[in-house]
N, C-alpha and C positions, 0 to 999 in steps of 0.2 A: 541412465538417461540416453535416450536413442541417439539424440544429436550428437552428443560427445565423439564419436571417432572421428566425425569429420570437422566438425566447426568449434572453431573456441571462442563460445559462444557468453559476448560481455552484454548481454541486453535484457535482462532480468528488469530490471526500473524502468521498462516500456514493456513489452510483452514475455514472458519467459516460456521457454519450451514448453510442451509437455512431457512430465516423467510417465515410465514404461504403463506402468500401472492404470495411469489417468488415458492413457490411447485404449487400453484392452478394456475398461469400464464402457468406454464411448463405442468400440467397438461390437461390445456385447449388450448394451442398450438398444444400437441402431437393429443389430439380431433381434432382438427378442419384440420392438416395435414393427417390426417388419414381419415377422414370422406368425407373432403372436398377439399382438394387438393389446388393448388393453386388458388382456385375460390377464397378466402380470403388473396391472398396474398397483394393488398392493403392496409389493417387492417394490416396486418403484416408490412408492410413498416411505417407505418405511427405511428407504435409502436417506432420504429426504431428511427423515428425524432424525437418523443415526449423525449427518453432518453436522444439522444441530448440537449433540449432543459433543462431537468431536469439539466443534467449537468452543463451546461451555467449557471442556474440562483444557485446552488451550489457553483460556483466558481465566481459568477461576473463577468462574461465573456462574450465574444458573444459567438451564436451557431454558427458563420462561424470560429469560434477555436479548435472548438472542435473535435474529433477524435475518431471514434469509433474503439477500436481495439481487438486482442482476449487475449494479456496479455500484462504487463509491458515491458515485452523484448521487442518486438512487439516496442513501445512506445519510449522506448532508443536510437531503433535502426536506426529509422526515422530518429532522428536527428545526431548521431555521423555519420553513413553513409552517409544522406545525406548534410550534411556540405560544406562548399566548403574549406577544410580543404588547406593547402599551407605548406610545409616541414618546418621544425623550429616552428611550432606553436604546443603551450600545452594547455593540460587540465587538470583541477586540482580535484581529488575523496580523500576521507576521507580514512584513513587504516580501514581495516575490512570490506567495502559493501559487501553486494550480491551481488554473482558473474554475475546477469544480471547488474547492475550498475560497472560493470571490462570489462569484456572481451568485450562486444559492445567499448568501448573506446580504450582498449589494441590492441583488430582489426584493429586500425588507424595510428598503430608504424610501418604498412608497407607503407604509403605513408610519413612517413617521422615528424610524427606525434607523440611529447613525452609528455608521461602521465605520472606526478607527485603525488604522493601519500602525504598525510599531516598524520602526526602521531597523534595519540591520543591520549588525556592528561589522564590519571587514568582511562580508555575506554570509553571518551568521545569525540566525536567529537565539537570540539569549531569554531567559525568564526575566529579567531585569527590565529590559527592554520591554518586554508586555506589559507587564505592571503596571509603567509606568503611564502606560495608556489606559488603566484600570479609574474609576470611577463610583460613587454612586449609583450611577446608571447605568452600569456594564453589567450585562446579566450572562455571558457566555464568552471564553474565548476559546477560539476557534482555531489548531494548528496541524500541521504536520508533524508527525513523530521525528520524520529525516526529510531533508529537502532531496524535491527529486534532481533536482540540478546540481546544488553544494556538495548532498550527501552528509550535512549535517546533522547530527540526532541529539534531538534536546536534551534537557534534564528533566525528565517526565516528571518525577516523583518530586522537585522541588518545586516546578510549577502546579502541578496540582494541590500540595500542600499550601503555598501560598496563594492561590487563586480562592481555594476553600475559604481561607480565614478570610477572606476579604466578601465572603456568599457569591462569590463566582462561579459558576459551572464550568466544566472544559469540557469539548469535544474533541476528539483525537481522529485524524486525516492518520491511519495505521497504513496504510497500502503501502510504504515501501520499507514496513521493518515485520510485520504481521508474518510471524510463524520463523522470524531468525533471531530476534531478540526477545527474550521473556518479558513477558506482561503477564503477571498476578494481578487482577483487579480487585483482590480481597488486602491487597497489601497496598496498593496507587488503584484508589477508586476514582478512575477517568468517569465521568460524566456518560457519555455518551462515544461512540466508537464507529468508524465505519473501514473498509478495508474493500479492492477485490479479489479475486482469487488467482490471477489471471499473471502475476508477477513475481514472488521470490514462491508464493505457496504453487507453483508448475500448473495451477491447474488452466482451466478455458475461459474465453473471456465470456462474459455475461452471466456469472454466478460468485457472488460474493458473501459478505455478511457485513450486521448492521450491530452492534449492541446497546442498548438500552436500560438503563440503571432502574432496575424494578420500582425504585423510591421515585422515579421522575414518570412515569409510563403514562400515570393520567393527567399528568399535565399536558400533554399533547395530543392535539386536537390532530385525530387519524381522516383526511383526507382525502386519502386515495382507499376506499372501501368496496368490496366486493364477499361474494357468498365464501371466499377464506378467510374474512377480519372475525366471524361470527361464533361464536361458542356451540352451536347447533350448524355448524355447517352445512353437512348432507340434509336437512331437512326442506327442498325446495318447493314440499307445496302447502311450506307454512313458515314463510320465512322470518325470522325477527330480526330485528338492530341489536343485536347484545353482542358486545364487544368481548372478544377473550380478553381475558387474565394476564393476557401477555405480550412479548412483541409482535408475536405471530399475528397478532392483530393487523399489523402492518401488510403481511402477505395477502392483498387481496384478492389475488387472483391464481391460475394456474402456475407451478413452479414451473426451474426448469428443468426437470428431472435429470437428463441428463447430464448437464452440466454439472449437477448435485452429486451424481454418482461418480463422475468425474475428478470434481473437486476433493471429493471424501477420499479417492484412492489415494491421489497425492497427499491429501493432510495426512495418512493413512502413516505415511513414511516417515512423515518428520515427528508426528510424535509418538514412534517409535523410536527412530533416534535419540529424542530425548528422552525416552525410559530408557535405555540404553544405557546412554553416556552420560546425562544430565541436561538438564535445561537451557545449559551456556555453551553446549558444543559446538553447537551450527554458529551462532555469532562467533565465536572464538575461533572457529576456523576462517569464518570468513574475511571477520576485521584483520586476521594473522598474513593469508591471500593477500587481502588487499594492502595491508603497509608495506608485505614484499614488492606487490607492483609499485606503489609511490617510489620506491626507493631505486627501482631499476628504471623507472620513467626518467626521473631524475638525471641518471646517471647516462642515461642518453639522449638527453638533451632537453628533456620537457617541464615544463611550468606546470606543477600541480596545486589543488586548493585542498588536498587533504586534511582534516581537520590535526593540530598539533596534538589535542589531548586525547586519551584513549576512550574516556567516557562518552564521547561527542562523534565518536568514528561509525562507519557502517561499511557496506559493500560498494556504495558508489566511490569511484577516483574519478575524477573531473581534470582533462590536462589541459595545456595546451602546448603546441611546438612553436619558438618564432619566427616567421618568416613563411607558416604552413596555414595554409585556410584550412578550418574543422571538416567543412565536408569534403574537402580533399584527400584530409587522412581517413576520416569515415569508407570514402569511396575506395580508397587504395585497399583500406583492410576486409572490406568488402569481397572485393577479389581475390583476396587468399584467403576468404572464411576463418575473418575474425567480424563478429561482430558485433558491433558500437554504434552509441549514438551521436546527436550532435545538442547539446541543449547550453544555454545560458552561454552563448560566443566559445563553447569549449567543446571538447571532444569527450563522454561520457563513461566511463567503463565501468559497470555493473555485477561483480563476483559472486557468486553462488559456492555453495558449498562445495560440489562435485567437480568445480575448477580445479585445476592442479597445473604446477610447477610450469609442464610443457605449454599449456595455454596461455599463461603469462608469458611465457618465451617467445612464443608464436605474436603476439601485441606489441611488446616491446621490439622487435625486428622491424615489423612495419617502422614503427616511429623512429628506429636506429636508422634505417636505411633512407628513409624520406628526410629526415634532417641531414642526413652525410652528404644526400642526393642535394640539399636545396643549398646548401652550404658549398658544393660544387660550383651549383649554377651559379654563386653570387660569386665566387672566386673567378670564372671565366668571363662574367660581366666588368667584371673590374679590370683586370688586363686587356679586357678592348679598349 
């Protein structure tokens, strides 16, 4: 990771670097656009498919599921849109999503379409809690795998199984676990999936992926259509409406190639790593990272929401210091290149795998030193 010598870099759950690999793709793209025009766009296509195909074997899926798109909303909106929604039917989201997991569903309260919210237990989204907004008329819920703010990660496999028995679909909002935590979808058949690339997978923004459960594909009325939804694509001077066989249906238009090539290097790494080491290496390091940080936050001074249990944990720590505004600490660790976010009144911190020991150190200092510092000033306030 380039960044790494100088920045210890907590911002993965808003943009994450790009790894080595995913610069030299872009690099060598902008070359070969530049030099060579579309003589190589073949190679380019065919980069295209290969993403696909990473993805597929990522998720235990087919590549006729898979969805190449430019972001998460993107991904959402395929399906609450194209639904064949009917008045009196609900859908069920956790309180607190990202407002791309809201407003694509909120969208659907004008055909008659009501969207149930499930409240959070101590800011946690539980299966219990969804359920219990479950209905009759609920034909889809709708969640985040981890909250980008708590850093909470459901219990996928329990909600899915119980959503099923009850003829529920799920959708899974994957962007902030997609490519650290395993997902078999031949083992937790999630509904529908969408994810960017742009966040723990290192790659750029505007190239993600969508998934789509083969079994559901013609249920949804494809929308956004152009000479890529087409089975005879190249065929422009006889063009038909015949819909591929697949998600790629969805792709109506020009990819982004780049970005595709981009994305494939970095995916390129991680699931090597897991041929490597196994499928739970990179979560296992991370959640390992991250409990070491709760524990030294802690220890100097700070209010964490770490989740207690380990099934429920991710890469986000969520602090806060008291008597320190968020973006104060943000801004402090800013200047010594560390950096963090500021989300849900807290101060954000985002672990990746390639973090280590000294970056944690480098985080914790800031917060050691700004609480010694503010505890100072409150001691000199008082003796005036």
């Amino acid at each position: 990771m380039p960044i790494a010598p100088e920045w210890a870099y907590f911002d993965h759950a808003a943009v994450g670097p790009l790894s080595k690999p995913a610069a030299a793709a872009i690099t060598h793209f902008a070359a070969q656009a530049a030099e060579q025009g579309d003589t190589v766009w073949p190679e380019w296509a065919a980069k295209v498919e290969h993403l696909r195909k990473q993805f597929a074997e990522l998720l235990n899926c087919g590549g006729d599921e898979i969805c190449l798109i430019p972001n998460t909303t993107t991904g959402i909106n395929l399906v609450a849109e194209g639904w064949p929604w009917k008045k009196g039917d609900s859908v069920v989201l956790p309180e607190g999503e990202f407002p791309s997991n809201l407003f694509p569903w909120q969208n659907q309260q004008s055909k008659g379409v009501n969207v149930r919210i499930a409240a959070r237990e101590n800011g946690k989204v539980t299966v219990d809690s969804l359920m219990s907004q479950v209905d009759d008329t609920t034909r889809i819920i709708s969640v985040s795998w981890i909250g980008y703010a708590s850093g909470f990660r459901i219990d996928l496999a329990k909600l899915v199984e119980q959503a099923h028995q009850r003829g529920v679909l799920v959708f899974l909002d994957a962007i902030q676990g997609l490519g650290i935590y395993p997902l078999d979808l031949a083992k937790i058949p999630v509904d529908f999936l969408a994810a960017d690339g742009h966040k723990w997978l290192l790659g750029p923004e505007g190239a993600g992926v969508a998934m789509i459960a083969k079994r559901h594909l013609d249920k949804l009325r494809c929308l956004n259509v152009g000479w890529g939804s087409v089975k005879n694509s190249f065929n422009y001077a006889q063009p038909a409406l015949d819909l591929r066989d697949s998600a790629a249906r969805f792709e109506a238009g020009s990819a982004n190639m780049m970005g595709a090539a981009a994305l494939s290097a970095s995916l390129q790494l991680i699931l090597d790593i897991r041929d490597e080491l196994g499928s739970d290496a990179i979560a296992d390091r991370i959640c390992t990272m991250a409990a070491s940080l709760d524990q030294q936050l802690i220890a100097a001074g700070a209010v964490t929401r770490y989740p207690d249990s380990a099934q429920h944990r991710s890469g986000i720590v969520t602090f806060e210091v008291p008597g320190l505004e968020a973006a104060a600490i943000r801004k402090e660790a800013m200047r010594q290149k560390v950096v963090l976010s500021c989300r849900d009144g807290g101060v954000r911190a985002a672990i990746h795998a390639y973090n280590d020991e000294h970056d944690l150190e480098r985080l914790v200092e800031v917060v050691r030193s700004m609480s010694r510092n503010g505890q100072q000033k409150t001691s000199d306030n008082q003796s005036r």
